[in-house]
C-alpha positions in Angstrom: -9.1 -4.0 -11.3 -8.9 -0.6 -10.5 -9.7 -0.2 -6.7 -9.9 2.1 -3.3 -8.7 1.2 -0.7 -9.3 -2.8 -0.4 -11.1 -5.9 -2.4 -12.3 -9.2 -1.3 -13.2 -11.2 -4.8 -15.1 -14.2 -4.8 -16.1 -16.6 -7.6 -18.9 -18.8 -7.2 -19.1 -17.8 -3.8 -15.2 -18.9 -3.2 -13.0 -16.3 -1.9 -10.1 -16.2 -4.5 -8.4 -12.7 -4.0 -8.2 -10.7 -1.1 -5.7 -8.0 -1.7 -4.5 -4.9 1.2 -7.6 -6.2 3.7 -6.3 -8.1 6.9 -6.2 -12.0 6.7 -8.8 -12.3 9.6 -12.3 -12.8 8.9 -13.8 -10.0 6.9 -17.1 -8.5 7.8 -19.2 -5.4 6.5 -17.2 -2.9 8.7 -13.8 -4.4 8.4 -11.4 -1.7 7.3 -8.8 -1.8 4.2 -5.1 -2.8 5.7 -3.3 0.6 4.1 -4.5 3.9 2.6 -4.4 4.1 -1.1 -2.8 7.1 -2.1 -2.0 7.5 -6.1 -5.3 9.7 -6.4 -6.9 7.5 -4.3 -7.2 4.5 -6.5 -4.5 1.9 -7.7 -4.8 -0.6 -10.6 -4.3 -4.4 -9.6 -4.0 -7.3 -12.5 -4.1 -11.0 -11.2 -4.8 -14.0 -13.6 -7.1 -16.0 -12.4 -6.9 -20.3 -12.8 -9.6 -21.6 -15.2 -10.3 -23.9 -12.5 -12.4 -21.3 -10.5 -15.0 -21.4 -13.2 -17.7 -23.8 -13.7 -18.7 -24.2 -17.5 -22.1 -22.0 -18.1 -22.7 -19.5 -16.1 -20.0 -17.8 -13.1 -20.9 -15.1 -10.6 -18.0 -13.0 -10.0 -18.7 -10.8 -6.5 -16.0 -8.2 -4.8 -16.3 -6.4 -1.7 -14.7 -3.0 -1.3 -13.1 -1.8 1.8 -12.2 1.3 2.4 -9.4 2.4 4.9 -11.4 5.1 7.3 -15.0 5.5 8.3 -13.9 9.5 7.8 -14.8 9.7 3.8 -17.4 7.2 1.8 -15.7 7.6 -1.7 -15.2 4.2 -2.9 -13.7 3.6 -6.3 -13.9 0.0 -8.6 -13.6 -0.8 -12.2 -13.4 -4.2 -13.2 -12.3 -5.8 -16.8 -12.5 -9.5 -17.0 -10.9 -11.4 -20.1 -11.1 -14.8 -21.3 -7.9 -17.0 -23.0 -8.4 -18.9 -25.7 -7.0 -23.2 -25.4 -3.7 -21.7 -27.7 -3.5 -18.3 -24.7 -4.3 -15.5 -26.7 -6.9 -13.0 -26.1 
């Protein structure tokens, strides 16, 4: 994921990633834990258990919080990949 400032992912509406956003209870106006600064965006890679998923269909949701209330440039690029049963791509 390539994200600005904060994320909040949920699959099948469970939370499953919450990455630089406080561990209190996140609401719309919650603010990102720390500033991004590489160019205001920074890649983060997690693998993900197959036991989130459900077989048929998943719904993948992510929140995006940003740091201030000064600037409303938000930044989020997503890539999802599957493994095979032998863990190849």
């Amino acid at each position: 994921m390539l994200r600005d400032d904060g994320i909040v992912l949920f699959i099948n509406d469970c939370e499953v990633i919450r990455n630089n956003t406080p561990i209190s209870t996140i609401a719309y106006a919650t603010l990102a834990s720390a500033n991004i600064t590489q160019c205001g965006r920074e890649a983060v890679s997690v693998n993900l258990s197959p036991a989130f998923f459900s077989v048929g269909v998943n719904t993948i949701a992510v929140e995006v919080h940003l740091r201030t209330t000064k600037f409303d440039r938000y930044v989020f690029d997503m890539e999802v990949r599957g493994l095979s049963d032998n863990g190849t791509f």
